[in-house]
DOFI-527371 format. One line per 10 residues: number of its first residue (from 1); their letters; for each residue x, y, z of N, C-alpha, C. Coordinates in nm, 3 decimals. Example, Ala and Ser with C-alpha at 12.3 -4.5 7.8 and 13.67 -1.06 7.14 Angstrom:
# DOFI-527371
1 = as = 1.319:-0.569:0.780:1.230:-0.450:0.780:1.320:-0.330:0.780; 1.285:-0.225:0.708:1.367:-0.106:0.714:1.290:0.003:0.787
//
This chain:
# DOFI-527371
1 = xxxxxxxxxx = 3.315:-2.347:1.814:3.414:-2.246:1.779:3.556:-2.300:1.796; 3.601:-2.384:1.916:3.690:-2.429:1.954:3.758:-2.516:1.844; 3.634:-2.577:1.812:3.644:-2.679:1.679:3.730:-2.619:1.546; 3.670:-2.551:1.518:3.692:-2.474:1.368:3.828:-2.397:1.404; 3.839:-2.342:1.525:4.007:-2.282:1.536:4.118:-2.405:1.511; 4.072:-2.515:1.572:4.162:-2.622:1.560:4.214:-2.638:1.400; 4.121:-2.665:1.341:4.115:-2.747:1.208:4.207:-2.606:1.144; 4.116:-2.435:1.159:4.262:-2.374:1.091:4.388:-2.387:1.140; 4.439:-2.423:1.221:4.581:-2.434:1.317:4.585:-2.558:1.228; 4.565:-2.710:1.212:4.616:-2.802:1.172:4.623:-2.773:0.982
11 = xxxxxxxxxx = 4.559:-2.689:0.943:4.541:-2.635:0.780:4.630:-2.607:0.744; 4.692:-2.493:0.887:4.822:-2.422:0.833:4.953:-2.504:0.836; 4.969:-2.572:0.936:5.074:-2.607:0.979:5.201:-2.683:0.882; 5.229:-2.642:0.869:5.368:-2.691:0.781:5.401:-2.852:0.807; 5.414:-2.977:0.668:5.460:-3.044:0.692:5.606:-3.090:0.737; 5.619:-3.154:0.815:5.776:-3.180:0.906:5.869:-3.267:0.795; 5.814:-3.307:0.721:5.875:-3.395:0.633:5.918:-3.325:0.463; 5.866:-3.246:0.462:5.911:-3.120:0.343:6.031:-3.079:0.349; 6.172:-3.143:0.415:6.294:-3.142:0.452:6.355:-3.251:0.348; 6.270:-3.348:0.284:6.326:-3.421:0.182:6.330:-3.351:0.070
21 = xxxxxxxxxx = 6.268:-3.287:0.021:6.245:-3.232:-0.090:6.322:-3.146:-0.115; 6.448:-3.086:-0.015:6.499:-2.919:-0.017:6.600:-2.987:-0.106; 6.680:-3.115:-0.140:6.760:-3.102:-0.241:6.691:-3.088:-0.420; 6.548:-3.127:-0.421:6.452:-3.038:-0.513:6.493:-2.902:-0.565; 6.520:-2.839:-0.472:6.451:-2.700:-0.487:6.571:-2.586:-0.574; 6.653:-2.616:-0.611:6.776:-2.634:-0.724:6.758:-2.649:-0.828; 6.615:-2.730:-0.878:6.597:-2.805:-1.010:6.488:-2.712:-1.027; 6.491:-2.617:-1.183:6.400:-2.520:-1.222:6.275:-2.621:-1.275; 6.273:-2.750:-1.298:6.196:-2.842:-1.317:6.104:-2.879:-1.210; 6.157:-2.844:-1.109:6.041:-2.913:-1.033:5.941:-2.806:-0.969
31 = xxxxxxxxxx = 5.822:-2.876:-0.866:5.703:-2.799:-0.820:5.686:-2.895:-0.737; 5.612:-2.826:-0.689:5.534:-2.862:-0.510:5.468:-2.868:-0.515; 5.343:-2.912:-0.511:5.149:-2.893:-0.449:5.143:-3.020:-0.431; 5.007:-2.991:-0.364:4.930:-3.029:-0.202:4.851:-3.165:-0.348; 4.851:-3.248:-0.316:4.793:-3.394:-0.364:4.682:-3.418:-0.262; 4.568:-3.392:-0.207:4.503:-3.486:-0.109:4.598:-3.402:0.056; 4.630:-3.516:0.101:4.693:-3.456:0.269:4.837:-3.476:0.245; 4.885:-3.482:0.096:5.014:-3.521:0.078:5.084:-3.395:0.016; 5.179:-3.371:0.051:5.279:-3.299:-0.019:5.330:-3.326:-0.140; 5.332:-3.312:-0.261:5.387:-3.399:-0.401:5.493:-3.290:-0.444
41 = xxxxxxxxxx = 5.607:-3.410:-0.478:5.698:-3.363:-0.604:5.658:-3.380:-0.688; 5.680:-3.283:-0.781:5.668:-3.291:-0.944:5.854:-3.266:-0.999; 5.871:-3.318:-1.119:5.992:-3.285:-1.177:5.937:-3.305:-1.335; 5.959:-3.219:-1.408:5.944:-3.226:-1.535:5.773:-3.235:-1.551; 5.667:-3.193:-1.503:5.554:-3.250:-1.464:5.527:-3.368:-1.465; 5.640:-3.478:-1.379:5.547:-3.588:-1.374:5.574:-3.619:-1.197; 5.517:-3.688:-1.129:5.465:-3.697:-1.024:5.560:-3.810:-0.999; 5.695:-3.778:-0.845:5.756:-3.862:-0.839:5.713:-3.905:-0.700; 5.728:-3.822:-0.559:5.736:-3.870:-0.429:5.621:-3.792:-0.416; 5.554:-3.796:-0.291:5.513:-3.776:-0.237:5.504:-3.748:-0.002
51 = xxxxxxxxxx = 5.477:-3.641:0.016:5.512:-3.685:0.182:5.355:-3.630:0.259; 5.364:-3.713:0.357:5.227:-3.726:0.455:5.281:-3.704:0.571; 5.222:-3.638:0.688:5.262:-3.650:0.810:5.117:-3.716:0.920; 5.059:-3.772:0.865:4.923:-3.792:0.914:4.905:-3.929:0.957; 4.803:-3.997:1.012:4.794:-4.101:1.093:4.816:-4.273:0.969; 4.888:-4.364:1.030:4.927:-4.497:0.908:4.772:-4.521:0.886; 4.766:-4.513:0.713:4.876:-4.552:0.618:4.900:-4.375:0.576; 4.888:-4.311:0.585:4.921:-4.179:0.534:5.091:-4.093:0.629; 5.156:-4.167:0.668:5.260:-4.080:0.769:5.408:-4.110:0.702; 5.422:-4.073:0.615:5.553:-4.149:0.540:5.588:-4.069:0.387
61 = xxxxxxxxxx = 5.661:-4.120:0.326:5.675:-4.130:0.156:5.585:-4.196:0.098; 5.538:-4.153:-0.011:5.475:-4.264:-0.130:5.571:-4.231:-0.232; 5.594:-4.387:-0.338:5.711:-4.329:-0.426:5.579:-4.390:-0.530; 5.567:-4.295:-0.617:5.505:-4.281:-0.743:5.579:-4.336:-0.868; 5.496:-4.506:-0.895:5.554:-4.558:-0.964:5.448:-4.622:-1.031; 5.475:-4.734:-1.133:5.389:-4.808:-1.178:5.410:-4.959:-1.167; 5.342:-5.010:-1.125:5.333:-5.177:-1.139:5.458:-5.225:-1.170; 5.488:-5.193:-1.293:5.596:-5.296:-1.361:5.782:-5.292:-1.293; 5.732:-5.154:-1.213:5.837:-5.113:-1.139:5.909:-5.157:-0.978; 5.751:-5.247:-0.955:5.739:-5.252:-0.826:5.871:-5.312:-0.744
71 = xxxxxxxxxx = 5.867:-5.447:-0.853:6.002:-5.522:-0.766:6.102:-5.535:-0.797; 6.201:-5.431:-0.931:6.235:-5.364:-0.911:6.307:-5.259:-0.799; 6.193:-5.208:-0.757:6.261:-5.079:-0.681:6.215:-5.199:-0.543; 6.143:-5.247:-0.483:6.162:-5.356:-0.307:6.324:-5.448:-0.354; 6.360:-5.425:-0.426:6.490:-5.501:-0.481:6.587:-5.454:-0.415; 6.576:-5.331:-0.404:6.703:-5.230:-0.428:6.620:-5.148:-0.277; 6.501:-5.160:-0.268:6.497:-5.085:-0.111:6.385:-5.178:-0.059; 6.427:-5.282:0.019:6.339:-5.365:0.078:6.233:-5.321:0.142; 6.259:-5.184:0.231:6.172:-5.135:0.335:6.033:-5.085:0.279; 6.016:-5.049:0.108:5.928:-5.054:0.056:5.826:-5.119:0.034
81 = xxxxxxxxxx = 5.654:-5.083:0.046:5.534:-5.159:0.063:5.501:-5.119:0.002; 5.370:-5.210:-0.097:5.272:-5.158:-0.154:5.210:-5.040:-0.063; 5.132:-4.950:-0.113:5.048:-4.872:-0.006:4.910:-4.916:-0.026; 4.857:-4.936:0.118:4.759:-5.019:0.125:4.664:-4.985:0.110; 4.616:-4.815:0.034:4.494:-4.779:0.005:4.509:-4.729:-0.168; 4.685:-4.688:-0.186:4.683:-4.668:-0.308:4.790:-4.758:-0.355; 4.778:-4.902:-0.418:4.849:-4.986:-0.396:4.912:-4.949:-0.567; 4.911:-4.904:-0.642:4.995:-4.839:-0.736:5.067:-4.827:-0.706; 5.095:-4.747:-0.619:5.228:-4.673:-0.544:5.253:-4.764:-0.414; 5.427:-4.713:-0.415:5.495:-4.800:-0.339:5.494:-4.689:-0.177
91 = xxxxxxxxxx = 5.524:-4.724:-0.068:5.513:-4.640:0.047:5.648:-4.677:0.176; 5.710:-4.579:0.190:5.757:-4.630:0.296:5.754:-4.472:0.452; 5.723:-4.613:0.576:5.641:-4.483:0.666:5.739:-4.465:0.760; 5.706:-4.325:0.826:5.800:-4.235:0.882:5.851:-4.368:1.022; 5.760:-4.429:1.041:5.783:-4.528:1.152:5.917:-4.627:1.144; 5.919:-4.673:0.967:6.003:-4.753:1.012:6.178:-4.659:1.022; 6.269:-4.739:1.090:6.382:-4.712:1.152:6.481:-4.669:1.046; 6.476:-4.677:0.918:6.514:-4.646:0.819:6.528:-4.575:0.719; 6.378:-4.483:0.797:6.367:-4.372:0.723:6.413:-4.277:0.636; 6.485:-4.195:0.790:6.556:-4.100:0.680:6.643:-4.145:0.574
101 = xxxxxxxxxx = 6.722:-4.221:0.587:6.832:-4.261:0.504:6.795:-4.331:0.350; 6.679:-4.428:0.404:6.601:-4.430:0.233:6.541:-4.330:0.218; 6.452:-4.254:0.272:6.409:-4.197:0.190:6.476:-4.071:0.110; 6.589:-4.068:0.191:6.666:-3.968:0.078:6.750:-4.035:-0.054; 6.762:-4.147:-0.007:6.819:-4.215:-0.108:6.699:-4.243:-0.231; 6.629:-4.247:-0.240:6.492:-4.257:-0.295:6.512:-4.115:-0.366; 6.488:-3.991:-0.265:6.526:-3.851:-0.333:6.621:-3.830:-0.423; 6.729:-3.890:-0.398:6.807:-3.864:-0.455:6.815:-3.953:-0.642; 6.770:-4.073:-0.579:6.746:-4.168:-0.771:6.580:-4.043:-0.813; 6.536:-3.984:-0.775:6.447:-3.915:-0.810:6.471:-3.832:-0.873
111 = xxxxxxxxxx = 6.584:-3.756:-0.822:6.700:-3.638:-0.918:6.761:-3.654:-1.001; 6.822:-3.816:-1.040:6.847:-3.856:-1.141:6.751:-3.907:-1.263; 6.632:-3.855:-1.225:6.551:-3.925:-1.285:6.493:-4.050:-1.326; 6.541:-4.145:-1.244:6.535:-4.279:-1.285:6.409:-4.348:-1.327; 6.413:-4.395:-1.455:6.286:-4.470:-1.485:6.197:-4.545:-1.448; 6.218:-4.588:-1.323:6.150:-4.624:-1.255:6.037:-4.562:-1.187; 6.075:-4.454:-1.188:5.990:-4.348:-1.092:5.931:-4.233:-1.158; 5.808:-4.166:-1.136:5.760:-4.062:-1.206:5.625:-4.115:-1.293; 5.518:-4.077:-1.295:5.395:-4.094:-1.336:5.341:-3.972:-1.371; 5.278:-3.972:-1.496:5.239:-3.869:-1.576:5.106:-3.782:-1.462
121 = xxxxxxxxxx = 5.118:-3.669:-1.488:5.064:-3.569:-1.412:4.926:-3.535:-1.501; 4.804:-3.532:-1.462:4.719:-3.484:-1.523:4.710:-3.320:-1.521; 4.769:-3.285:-1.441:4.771:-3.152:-1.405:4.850:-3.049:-1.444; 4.792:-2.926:-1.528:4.829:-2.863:-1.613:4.962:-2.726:-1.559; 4.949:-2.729:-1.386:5.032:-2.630:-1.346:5.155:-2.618:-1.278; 5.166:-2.794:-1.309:5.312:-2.884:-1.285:5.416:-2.894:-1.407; 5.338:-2.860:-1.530:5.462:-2.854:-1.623:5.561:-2.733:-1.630; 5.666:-2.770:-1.659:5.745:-2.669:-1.684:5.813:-2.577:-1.538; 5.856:-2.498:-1.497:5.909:-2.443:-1.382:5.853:-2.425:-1.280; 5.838:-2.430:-1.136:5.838:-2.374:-1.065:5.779:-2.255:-1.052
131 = x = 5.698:-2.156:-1.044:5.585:-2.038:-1.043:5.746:-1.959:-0.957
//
């Protein structure tokens, strides 16, 4: 019983890192939902960041990109890694010391839309506004 109360308490709990996203929330383009244990931006329905608060490799940003983008964007933000289970995507974790400051900077070329970033959404309830 003890068990199962836990897991709803950790179900509910609000990610701590959903504080990047609030300059998002301005843009009638974008949406929110739950990816896996990740929090995802959407803008225009395509799939830019992502946030985790959960044990490495999951405790950080994933920036949703493609291959051709990769070095590129470690160019321009060194602190960026492949992610080592979804190596598509680039990752940078709440650990390193740099955090906040890239990763808003990251947020922020996200708002500009930059071509670099953003991967087509299979998912039909990310297009268009915000619910």
């Amino acid at each position: 019983m003890a068990v199962e109360i836990e897991k709803k308490r950790k179900a509910k709990r609000k990610n701590p890192l959903l504080w990047l996203f609030e300059p998002f929330e301005e843009d009638r383009r974008y949406a929110l939902r739950k990816l896996f244990s990740f929090d995802a931006a959407y803008l225009d329905g395509k799939l830019y960041l992502a946030v985790s608060d959960g044990k490495e490799p999951w405790n950080g940003l994933l920036v949703c990109t493609s291959h051709e983008h990769h070095d590129a964007m470690r160019a321009e933000f060194p602190r960026l890694v492949s992610h080592q289970v979804l190596g598509k995507w680039l990752y940078l974790s709440q650990s390193d010391s740099a955090f906040e400051s890239t990763a808003s900077d990251l947020v922020a070329l996200a708002l500009r839309r930059d071509v670099r970033l953003g991967v087509e959404s299979r998912r039909s309830d990310v297009h268009g506004a915000t619910p």
